[in-house]
DRENZA-366277 format. One line per 2 residues: number of its first residue (from 0); their letters; for each residue z, x, y of C-alpha. Coordinates in Angstrom, 2 decimals. Layout:
<sites>
NUM = a = Z,X,Y | ... $
</sites>
This chain:
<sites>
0 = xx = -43.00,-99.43,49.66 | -41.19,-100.76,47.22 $
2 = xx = -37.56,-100.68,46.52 | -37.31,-97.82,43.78 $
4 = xx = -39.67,-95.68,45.21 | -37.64,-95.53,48.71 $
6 = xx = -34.94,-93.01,48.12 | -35.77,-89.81,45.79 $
8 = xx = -38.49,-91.69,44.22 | -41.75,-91.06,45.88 $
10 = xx = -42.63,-88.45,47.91 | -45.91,-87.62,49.94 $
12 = xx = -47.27,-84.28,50.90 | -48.39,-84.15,54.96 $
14 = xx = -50.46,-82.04,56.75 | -49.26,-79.91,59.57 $
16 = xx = -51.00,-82.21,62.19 | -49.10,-84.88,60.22 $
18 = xx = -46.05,-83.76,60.62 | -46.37,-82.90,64.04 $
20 = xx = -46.66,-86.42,64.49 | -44.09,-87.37,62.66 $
22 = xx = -41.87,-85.36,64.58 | -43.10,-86.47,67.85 $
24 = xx = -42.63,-90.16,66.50 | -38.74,-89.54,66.01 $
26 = xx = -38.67,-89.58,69.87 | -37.33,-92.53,71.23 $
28 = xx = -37.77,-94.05,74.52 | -35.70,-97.45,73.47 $
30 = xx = -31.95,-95.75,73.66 | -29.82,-93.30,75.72 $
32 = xx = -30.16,-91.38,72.82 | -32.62,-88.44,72.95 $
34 = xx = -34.65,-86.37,70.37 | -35.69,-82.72,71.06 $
36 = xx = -38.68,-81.61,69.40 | -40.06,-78.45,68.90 $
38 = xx = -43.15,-77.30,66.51 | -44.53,-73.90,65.47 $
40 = xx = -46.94,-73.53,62.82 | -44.42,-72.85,59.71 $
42 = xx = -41.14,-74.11,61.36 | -40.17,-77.23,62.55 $
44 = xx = -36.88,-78.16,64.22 | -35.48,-81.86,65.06 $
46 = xx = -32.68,-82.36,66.85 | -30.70,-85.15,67.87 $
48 = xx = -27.72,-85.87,69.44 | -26.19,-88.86,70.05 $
50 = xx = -23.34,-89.75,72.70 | -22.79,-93.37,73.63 $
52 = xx = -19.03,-94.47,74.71 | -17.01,-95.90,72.91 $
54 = xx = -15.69,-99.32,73.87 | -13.42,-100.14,71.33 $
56 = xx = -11.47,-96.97,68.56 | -11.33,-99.78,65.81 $
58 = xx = -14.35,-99.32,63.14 | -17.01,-101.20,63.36 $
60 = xx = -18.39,-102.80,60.86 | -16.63,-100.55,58.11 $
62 = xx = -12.81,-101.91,58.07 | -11.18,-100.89,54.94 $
64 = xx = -10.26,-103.90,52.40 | -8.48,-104.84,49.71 $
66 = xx = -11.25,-105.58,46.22 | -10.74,-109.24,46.97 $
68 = xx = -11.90,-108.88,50.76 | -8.54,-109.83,52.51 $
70 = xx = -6.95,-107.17,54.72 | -3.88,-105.51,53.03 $
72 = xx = -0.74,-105.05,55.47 | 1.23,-104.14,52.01 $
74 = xx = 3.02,-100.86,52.42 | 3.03,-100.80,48.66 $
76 = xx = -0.85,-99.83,48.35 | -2.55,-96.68,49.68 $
78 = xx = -3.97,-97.99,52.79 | -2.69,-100.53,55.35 $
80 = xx = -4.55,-101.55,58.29 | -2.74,-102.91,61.03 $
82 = xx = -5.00,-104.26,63.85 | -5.15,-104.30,67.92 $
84 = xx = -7.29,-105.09,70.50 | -7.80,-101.67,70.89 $
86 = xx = -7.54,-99.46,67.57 | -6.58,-99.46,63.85 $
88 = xx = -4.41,-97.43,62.64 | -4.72,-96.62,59.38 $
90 = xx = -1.25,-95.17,57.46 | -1.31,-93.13,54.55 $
92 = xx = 1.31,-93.31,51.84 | 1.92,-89.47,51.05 $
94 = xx = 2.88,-90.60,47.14 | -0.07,-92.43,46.59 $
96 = xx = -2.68,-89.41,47.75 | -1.67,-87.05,44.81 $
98 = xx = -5.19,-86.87,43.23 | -6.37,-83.34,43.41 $
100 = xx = -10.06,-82.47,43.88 | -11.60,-79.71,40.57 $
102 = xx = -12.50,-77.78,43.12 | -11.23,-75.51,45.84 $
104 = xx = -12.02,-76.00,49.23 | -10.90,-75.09,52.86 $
106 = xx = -8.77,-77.93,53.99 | -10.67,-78.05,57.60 $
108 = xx = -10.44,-80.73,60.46 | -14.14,-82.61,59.80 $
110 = xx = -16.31,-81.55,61.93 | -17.95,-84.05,64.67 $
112 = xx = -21.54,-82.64,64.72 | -23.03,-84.44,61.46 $
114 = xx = -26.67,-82.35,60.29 | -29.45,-84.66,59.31 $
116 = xx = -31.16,-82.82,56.05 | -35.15,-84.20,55.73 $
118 = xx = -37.62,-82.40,53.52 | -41.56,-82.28,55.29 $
120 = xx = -42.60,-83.30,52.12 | -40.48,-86.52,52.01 $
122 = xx = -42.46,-89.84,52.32 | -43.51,-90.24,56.16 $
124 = xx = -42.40,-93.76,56.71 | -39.20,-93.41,55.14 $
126 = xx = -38.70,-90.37,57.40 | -39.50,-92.21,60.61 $
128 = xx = -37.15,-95.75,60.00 | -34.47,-93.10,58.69 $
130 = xx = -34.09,-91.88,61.68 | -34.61,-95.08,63.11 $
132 = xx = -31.93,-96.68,61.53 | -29.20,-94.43,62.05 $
134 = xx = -30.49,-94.67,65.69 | -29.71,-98.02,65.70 $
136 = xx = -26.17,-97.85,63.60 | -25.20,-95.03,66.57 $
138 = xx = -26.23,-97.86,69.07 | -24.89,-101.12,67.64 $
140 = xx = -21.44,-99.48,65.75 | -20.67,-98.17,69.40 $
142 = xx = -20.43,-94.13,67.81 | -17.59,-91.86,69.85 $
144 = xx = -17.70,-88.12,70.03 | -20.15,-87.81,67.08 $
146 = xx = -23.36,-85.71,67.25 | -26.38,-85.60,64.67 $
148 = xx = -29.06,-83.06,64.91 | -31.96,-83.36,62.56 $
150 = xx = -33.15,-80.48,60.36 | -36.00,-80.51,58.46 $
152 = xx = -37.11,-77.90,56.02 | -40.12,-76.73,54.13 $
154 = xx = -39.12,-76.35,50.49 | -35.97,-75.58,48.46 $
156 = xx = -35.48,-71.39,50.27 | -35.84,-72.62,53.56 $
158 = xx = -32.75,-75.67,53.09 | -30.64,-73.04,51.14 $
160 = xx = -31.16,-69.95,53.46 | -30.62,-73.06,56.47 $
162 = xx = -27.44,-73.79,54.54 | -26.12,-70.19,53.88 $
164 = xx = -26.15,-69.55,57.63 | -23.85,-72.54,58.72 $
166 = xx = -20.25,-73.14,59.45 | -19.48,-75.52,56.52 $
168 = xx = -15.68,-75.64,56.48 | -15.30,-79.08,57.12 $
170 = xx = -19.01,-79.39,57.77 | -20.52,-83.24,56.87 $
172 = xx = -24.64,-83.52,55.97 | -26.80,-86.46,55.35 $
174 = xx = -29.43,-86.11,52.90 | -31.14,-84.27,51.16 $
176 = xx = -33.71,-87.25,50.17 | -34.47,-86.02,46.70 $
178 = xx = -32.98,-85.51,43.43 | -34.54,-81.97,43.47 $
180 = xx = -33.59,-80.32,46.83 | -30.11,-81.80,45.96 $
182 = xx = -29.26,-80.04,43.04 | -28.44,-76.49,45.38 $
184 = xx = -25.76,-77.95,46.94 | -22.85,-78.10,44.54 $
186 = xx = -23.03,-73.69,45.23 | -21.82,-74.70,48.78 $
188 = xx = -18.88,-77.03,48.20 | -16.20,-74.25,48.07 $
190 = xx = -17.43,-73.65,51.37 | -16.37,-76.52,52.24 $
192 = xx = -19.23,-78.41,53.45 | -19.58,-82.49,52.41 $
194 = xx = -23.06,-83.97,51.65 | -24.14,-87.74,51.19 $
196 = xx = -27.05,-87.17,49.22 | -29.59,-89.98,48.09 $
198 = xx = -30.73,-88.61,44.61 | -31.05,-91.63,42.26 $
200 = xx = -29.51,-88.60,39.19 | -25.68,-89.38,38.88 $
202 = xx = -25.18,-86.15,37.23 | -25.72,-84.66,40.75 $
204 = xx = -22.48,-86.69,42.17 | -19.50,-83.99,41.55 $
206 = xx = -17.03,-81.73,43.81 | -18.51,-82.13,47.53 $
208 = xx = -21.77,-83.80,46.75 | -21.70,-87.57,47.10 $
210 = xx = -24.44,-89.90,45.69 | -26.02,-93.03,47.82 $
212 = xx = -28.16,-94.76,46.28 | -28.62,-98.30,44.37 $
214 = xx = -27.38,-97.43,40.92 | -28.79,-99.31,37.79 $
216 = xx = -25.22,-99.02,36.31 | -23.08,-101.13,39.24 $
218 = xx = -25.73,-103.94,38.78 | -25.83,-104.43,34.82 $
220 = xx = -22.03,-104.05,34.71 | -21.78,-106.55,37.37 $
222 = xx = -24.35,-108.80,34.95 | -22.31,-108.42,31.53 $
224 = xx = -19.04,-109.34,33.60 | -20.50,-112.74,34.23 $
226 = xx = -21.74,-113.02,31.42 | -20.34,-115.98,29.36 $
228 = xx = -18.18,-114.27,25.90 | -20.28,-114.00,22.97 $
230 = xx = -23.59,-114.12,24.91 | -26.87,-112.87,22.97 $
232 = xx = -29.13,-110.94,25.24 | -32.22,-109.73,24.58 $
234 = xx = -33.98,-106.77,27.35 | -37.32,-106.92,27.93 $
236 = xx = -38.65,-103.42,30.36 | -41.33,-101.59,30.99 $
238 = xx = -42.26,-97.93,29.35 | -41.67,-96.06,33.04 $
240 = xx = -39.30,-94.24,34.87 | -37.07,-97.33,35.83 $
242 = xx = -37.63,-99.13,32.24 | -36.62,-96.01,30.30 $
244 = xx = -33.20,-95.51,33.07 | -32.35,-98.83,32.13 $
246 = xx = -32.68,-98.88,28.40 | -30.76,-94.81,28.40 $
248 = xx = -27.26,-96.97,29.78 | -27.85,-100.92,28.38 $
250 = xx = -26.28,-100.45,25.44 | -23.06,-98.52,26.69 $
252 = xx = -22.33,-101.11,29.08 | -23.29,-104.07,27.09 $
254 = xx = -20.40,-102.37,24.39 | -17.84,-102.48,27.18 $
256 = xx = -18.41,-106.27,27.40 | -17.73,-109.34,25.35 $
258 = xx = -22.15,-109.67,25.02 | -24.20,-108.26,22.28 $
260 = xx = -27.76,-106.93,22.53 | -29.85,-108.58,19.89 $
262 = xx = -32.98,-107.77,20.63 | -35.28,-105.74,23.18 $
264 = xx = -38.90,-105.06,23.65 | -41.15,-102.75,25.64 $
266 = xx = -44.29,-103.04,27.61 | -47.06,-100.09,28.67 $
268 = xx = -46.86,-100.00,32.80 | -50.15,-101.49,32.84 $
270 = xx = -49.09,-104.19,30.93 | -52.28,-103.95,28.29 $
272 = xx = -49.38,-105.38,25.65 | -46.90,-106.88,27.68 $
274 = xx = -48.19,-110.07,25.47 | -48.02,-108.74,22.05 $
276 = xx = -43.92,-107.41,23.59 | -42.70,-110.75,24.56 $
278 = xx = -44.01,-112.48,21.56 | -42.17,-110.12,19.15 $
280 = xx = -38.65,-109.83,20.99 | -38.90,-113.79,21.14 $
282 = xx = -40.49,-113.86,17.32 | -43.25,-116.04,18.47 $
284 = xx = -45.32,-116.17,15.15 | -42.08,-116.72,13.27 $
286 = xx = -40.85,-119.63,15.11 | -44.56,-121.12,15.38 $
288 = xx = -44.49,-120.79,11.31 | -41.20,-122.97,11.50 $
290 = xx = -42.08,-125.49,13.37 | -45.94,-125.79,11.32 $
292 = xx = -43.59,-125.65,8.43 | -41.49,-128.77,9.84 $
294 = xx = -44.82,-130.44,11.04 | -45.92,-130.16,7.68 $
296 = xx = -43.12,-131.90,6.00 | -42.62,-134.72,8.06 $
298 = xx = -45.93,-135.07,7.77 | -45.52,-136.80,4.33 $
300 = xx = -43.09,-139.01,4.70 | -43.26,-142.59,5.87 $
302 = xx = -39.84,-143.58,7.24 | -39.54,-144.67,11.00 $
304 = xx = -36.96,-141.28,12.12 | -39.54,-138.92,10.35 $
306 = xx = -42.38,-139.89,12.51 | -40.45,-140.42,15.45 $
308 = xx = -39.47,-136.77,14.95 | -43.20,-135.49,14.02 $
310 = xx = -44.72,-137.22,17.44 | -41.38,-135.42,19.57 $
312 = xx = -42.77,-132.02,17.76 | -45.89,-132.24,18.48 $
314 = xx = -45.28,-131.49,21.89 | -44.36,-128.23,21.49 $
316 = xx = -45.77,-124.83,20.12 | -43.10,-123.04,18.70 $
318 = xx = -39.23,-124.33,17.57 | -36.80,-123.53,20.42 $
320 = xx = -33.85,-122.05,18.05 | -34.25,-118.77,20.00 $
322 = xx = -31.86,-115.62,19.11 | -30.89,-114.76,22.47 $
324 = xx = -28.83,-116.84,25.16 | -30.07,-114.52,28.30 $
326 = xx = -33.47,-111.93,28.80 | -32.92,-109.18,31.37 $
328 = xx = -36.19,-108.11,32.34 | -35.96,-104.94,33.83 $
330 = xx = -39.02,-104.67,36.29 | -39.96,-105.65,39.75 $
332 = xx = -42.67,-105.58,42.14 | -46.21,-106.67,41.34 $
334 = xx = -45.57,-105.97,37.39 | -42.94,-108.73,37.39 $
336 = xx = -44.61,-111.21,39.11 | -47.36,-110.91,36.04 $
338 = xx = -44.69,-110.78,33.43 | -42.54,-113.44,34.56 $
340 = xx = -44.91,-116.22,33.80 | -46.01,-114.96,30.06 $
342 = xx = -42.25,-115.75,28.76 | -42.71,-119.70,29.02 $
344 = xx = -45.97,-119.42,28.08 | -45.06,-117.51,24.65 $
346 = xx = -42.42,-120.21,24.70 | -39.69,-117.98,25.47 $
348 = xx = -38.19,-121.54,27.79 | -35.88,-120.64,31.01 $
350 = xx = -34.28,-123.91,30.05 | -33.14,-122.50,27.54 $
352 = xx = -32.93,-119.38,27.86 | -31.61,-117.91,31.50 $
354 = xx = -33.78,-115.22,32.74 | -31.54,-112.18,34.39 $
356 = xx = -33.10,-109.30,36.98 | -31.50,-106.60,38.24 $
358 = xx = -30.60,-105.82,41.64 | -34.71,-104.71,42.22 $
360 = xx = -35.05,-108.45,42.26 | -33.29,-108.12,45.61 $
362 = xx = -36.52,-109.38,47.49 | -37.76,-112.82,48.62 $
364 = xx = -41.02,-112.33,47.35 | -39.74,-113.34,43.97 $
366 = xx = -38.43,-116.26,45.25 | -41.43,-118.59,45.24 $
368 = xx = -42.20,-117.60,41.38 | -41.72,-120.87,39.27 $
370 = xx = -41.58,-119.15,35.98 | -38.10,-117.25,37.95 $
372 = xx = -36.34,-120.54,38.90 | -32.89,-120.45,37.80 $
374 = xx = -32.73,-117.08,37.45 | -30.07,-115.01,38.17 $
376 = xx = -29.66,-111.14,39.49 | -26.84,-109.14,41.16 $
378 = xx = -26.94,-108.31,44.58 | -25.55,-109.35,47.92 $
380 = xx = -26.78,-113.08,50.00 | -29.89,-111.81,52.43 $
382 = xx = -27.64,-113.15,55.34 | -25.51,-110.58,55.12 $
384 = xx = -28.00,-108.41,56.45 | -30.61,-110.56,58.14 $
386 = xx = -29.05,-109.50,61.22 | -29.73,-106.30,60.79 $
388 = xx = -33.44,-107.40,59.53 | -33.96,-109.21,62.83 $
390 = xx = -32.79,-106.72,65.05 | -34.96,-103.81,63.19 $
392 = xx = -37.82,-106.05,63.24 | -37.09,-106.91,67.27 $
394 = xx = -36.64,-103.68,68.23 | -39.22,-101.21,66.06 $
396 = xx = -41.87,-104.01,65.58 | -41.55,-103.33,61.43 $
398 = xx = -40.06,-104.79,58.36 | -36.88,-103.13,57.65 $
400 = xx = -36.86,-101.03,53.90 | -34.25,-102.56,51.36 $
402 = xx = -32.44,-98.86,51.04 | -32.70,-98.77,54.89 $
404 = xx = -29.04,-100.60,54.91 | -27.55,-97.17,53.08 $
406 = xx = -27.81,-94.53,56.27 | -26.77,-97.72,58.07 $
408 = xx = -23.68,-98.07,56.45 | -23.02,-94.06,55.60 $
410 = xx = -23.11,-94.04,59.81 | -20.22,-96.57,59.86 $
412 = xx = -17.88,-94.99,57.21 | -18.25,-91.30,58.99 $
414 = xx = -17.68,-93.04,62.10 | -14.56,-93.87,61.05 $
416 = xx = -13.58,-90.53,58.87 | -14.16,-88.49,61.67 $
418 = xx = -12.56,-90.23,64.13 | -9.85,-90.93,62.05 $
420 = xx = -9.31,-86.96,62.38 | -9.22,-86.40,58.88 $
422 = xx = -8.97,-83.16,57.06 | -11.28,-82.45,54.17 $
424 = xx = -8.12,-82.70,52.10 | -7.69,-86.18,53.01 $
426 = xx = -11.27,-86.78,53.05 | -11.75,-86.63,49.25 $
428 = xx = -8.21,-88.41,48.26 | -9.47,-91.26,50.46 $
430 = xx = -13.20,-91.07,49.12 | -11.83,-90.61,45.18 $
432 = xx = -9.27,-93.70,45.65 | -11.21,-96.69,44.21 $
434 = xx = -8.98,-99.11,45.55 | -10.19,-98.97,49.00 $
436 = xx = -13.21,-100.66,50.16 | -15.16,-100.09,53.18 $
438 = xx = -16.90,-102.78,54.60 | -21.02,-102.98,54.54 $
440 = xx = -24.42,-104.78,55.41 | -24.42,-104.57,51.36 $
442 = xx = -21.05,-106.03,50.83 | -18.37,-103.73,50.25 $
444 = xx = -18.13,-100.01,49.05 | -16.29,-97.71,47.52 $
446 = xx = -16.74,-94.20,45.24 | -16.51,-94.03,42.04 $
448 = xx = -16.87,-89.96,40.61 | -18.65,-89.17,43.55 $
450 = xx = -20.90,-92.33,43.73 | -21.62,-95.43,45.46 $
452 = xx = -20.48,-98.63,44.20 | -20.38,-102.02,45.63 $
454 = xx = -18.36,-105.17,44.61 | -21.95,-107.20,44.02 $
456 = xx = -22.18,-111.11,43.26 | -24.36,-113.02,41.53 $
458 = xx = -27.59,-114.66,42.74 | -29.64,-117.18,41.57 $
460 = xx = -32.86,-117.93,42.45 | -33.60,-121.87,43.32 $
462 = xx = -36.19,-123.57,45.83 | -37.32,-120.61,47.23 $
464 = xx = -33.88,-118.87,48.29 | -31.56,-116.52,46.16 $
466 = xx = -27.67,-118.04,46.16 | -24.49,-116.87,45.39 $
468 = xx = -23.20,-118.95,42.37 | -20.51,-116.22,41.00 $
470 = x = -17.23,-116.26,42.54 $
</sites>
């Protein structure tokens, strides 16, 4: 599965017996932690509650920073942390936590019992290490007086009708999955019910709904702010879903910045004229004319420099006086790995000219590509979560999904909201403030209108690993 099609991308229709073992699978054997199943023919019903003491009050995992990753004991800013052996306390300064929400809400105590929201129709492996993971966040972050039950529904009436019937002042849900089962929640935020959704669609992150996802937007701003001033870039995607996203917010970002786009070029998804793309957004024929035309001249003359010069161009195919200081190439998977090696060989040199990914690039199987050596791509160093790999791997016996890291981390920040007895009052002025970070497997967090944002770094790839080389 790969890293686009995890969250809101890809979904599978299953079969009642399917599901009935897909249910049955969410029972686990490996914790304290038990699942109740229960299955009738047009209903299903998860649920799962958690309760594991709590050895320590202070957040795991999810401590609240300053942007530049040092702890802030400053009364002057909105949050100070000041630590024990035994809790944080967290103070908030009254005339810093004036932002009002658009929308009215009960201001309710959050409630402790968080509701899991899955659609049947969701993909079936995503389903199973979701719940997986957030088994394993409960276990390792060391949860305290927090429940999760598990609902999952059969279409768009059945989650709203679910909805209508709740208690949602002060209520917290994870999920839904999809982009289309979560546009009916915005009708239940004066409520005053909370969801972390996982739609990819920003639009959809407003008043009570909050987006978690890997945005397209946090990575290329995090490219054009390393990007040297005055750089020339040229973008290079393919005519999809995730090519099309890309190219709809490039040039916005890229006018925030001190970078111009120059050029850009498309390819068909199944890359039939991926080579006739790269050779007009690097003007192949045009700079194989020049160099002919150079060839050509030198050619007929007789003086020592000129044919030194003539044997030196012989060597190539094309002059190397390109438009464009950087390419992003906006694709991933199987696709890159076949379009990665036709840039050098339509002379488009990554000696020249630095390749840049995007945060899909996020995967070591791209590592071992020569034409991708030296390039760069935001993200966050695969050490910062290879513990998490390892354990996954140890204790479930499979590879642990890329987006699997966002329940993970969504456990660890309500963890601390709700224990933190918050109010949903103070719940959005802490959630709307972008100076505070929380602290992740995928560096840190924060919200930004209602959607996830992380403070990424740059990577580049080089004998096989992906390092940091921004600072």
């Amino acid at each position: 599965s790969s890293l686009r099609e995890c969250f809101g991308f890809s979904h599978i229709i299953i079969s009642e017996s399917s599901r009935t073992f897909i249910a049955l699978e969410l029972i686990s054997p490996r914790f304290p932690i038990g699942v109740e199943t229960m299955y009738k023919p047009f209903f299903i019903t998860v649920f799962l509650s958690f309760f594991i003491l709590l050895q320590s009050c202070a957040p795991v995992n999810n401590i609240i920073k300053k942007k530049s990753g040092t702890i802030d004991h400053s009364s002057q800013n909105d949050v100070t942390i000041k630590s024990t052996p035994k809790k944080a306390e967290i103070k908030l300064e009254e005339k810093n936590l004036n932002k009002k929400s658009s929308f009215k809400f009960p201001d309710k105590v959050l409630q402790n019992n968080v509701t899991i929201i899955l659609s049947k129709k969701d993909n079936p492996e995503i389903i199973s290490q979701f719940i997986n993971i957030i088994e394993l966040a409960v276990y390792q972050k060391k949860i305290k007086k927090i429940s999760f039950s598990i609902k999952l529904y059969e279409d768009k009436d059945q989650l709203n009708k679910f909805l209508t019937n709740q208690d949602l002042a002060g209520k917290i849900f994870i999920g839904p999955l999809s982009s289309s089962d979560s546009k009916l929640l915005e009708k239940f935020c004066s409520e005053g019910a909370v969801f972390f959704s996982f739609s990819s669609i920003k639009d959809l992150a407003k008043d009570c709904v909050f987006l978690v996802n890997f945005f397209p937007e946090n990575e290329l701003k995090t490219i054009f702010n390393f990007f040297p001033n005055n750089s020339k870039v040229a973008f290079l995607y393919p005519e999809n879903e995730y090519g099309f996203g890309i190219n709809s917010i490039i040039d916005r970002i890229a006018e925030q910045s001190n970078s111009i786009i120059v050029n850009r070029a498309s390819y068909n998804s199944d890359l039939t004229n991926a080579p006739d793309a790269i050779k007009e957004l690097g003007k192949y024929e045009l700079r194989k004319y020049e160099l002919n035309r150079q060839k050509r001249i030198l050619a007929t003359k007789n003086d020592k420099d000129s044919k030194k010069r003539l044997i030196k161009l012989e060597k190539f195919q094309t002059t190397k006086d390109f438009d464009f200081t950087h390419i992003i190439i906006a694709d991933y998977g199987l696709r890159l790995l076949q379009v990665a090696p036709l840039l050098p060989y339509y002379d488009i040199d990554p000696n020249v000219v630095r390749f840049v990914g995007t945060g899909a690039w996020d995967d070591e199987v791209f590592y071992d590509e020569p034409s991708l050596s030296g390039s760069i791509y935001p993200g966050i160093e695969y050490n910062k979560r290879q513990q998490l790999n390892d354990d996954y791997k140890d204790l479930y016996d499979e590879r642990l999904l890329r987006t699997s890291t966002l329940p993970y981390d969504l456990v660890g920040l309500l963890n601390y909201l709700i224990n933190s007895n918050y109010t949903t009052t103070t719940f959005y002025q802490i959630l709307q403030n972008n100076n505070i970070r929380f602290v992740g497997v995928d560096g840190n967090f924060y919200f930004a209108n209602n959607a996830i944002e992380r403070d990424l770094q740059i990577l580049q790839i080089k004998n096989g690993e992906a390092k940091v080389i921004s600072k």
